[in-house]
N, C-alpha and C positions, 0 to 999 in steps of 0.2 A: 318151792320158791314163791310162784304166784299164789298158793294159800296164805305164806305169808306176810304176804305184801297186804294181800287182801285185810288182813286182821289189823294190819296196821294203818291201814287208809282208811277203812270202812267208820271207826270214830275219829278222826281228824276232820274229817267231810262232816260224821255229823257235827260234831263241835261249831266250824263253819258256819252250818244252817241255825245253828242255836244263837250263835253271837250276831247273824243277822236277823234271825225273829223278835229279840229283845228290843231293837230300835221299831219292827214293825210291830211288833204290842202295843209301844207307845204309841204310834200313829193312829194304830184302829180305834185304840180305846179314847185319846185323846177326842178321834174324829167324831163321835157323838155331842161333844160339846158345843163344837161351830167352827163354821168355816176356818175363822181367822187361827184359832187355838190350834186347829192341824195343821194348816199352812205353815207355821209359825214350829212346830216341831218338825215335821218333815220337811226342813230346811234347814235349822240345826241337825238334823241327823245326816242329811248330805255332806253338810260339811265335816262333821266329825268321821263320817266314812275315808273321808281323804285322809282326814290323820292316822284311822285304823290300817291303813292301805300302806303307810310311810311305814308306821310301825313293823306290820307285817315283814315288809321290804328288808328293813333290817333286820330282823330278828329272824329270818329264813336264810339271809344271806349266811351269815356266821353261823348259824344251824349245819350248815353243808359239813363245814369243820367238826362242829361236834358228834355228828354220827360219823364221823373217820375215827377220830379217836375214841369212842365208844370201840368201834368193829375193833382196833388197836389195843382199847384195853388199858387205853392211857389215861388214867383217870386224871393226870394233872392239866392235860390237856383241856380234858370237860370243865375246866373251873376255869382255865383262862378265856377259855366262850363263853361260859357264862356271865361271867364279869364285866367280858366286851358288852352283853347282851343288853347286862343292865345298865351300862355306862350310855352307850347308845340311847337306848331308851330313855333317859332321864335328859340325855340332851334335846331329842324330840321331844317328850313332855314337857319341858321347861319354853324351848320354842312356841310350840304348838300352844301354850297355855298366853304367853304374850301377845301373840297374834290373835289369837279369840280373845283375849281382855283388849285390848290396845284397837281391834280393827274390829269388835262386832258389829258397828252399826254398819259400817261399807261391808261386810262379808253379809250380812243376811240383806243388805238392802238393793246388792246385786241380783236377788229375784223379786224386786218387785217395783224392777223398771216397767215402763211403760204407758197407757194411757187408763189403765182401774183407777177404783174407789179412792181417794185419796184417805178418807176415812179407815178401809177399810185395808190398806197398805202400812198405816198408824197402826193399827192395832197390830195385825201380823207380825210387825218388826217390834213388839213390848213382848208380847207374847213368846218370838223366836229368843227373844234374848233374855228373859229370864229364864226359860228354860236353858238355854245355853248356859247361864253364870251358874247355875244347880250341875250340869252334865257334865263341867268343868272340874269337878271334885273328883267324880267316876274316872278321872283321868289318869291318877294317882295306883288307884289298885287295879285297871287294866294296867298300866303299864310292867305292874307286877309279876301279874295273872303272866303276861303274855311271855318274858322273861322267864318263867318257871315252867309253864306250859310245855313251849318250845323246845326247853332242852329235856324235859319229859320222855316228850314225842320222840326226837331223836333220839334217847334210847332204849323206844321200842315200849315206852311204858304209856300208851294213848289211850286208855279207859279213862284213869282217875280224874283228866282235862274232862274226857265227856260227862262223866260224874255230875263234875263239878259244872259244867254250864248247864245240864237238866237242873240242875239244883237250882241252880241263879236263874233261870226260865222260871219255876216256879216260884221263887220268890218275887221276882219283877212282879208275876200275874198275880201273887196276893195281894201286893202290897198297890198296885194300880188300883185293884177295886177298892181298896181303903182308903186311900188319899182321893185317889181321883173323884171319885164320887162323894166321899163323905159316909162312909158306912161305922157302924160299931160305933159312935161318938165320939169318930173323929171327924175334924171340921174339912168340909169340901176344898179340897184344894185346888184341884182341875191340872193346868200344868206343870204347876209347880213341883204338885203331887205324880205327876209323872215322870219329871225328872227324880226325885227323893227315891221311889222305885229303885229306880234305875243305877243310881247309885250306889245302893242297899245290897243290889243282887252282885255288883262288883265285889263289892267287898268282902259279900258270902264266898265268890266263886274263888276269890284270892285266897281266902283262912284256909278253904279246903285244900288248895292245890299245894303250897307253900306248908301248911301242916303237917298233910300228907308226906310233903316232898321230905323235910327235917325229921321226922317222926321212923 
């Protein structure tokens, strides 16, 4: 039983650590730029943590269901949780997506009360918020990813997710040093280019899991 289990956690966990190093690539790599341009990401990524958190919430909740009827064998079961999964989820992403268009200047401008740079509080909050209206895209095929993932996981099938987020780790990391800096003859992007990244590897880690899944 505890081998089991073990096999079965041991990539859910890494997965986890993989979909939280993708937001810190951006911060590192970003952070050689300047102050403002990191501040300005590691502040959208706070906040989009809270929506990855919501997400979570849901899609673990009604997860519980579907590894009962997996162990049951009830395969009609597994499709009415899934359904829920993604129905959910699109309600979150469609929320989540209004509220970051509709309230970004008040959500990034909540860190950067106080008595700093006036200057360099302007800049912070152009910088957080292009990056956010780029990260706002990525929203689309995590909510997917997360969706197909989940019910994956539950049953029992928790490689091909981790697969798929080393995948999308590596692609984030190429595609950072391409945009971000300006490599091979593309034009320097800096944040922008870190969110584009970022993006990219969503949509890799989606094709994979979703492929995989129908295939």
């Amino acid at each position: 039983f505890y081998k089991r289990v073990f096999f079965i956690t041991l990539p859910i966990l890494i997965q986890n650590i993989i979909t939280n190093f993708v937001s810190l690539l951006d911060n590192i790599m970003v952070g050689t730029l300047g102050t403002e341009q990191m501040s300005g990401v590691a502040i959208v990524n706070q906040l989009i943590f809270v929506y990855n958190i919501c997400m979570f919430g849901a899609v673990s909740g009604s997860g519980l269901f579907t590894a009962q009827y997996y162990g049951k064998g009830d395969n009609e079961g597994i499709r009415h949780t899934f359904r829920f999964k993604l129905l959910i989820s699109l309600f979150l992403t469609v929320a989540g997506l209004a509220i970051f268009l509709l309230f970004d200047d008040q959500l990034v401008g909540l860190y950067l009360q106080g008595d700093g740079d006036a200057a360099m509080a302007a800049d912070t909050l152009y910088y957080g918020k292009l990056y956010l209206q780029i990260m706002l895209i990525g929203l689309v095929p995590f909510t997917v990813t997360n969706a197909y993932a989940g019910t994956l996981r539950e049953c029992g099938k928790t490689l091909v997710p981790m697969v798929a987020g080393f995948v999308a780790t590596g692609v984030n990391l190429c595609f950072n040093y391409v945009l971000i800096f300006g490599h091979f003859g593309v034009p320097q992007l800096g944040v922008a280019g870190a969110a584009i990244a970022t993006v990219i590897a969503r949509f890799t880690e989606m094709f994979i899991v979703v492929g995989w899944a129908h295939a």
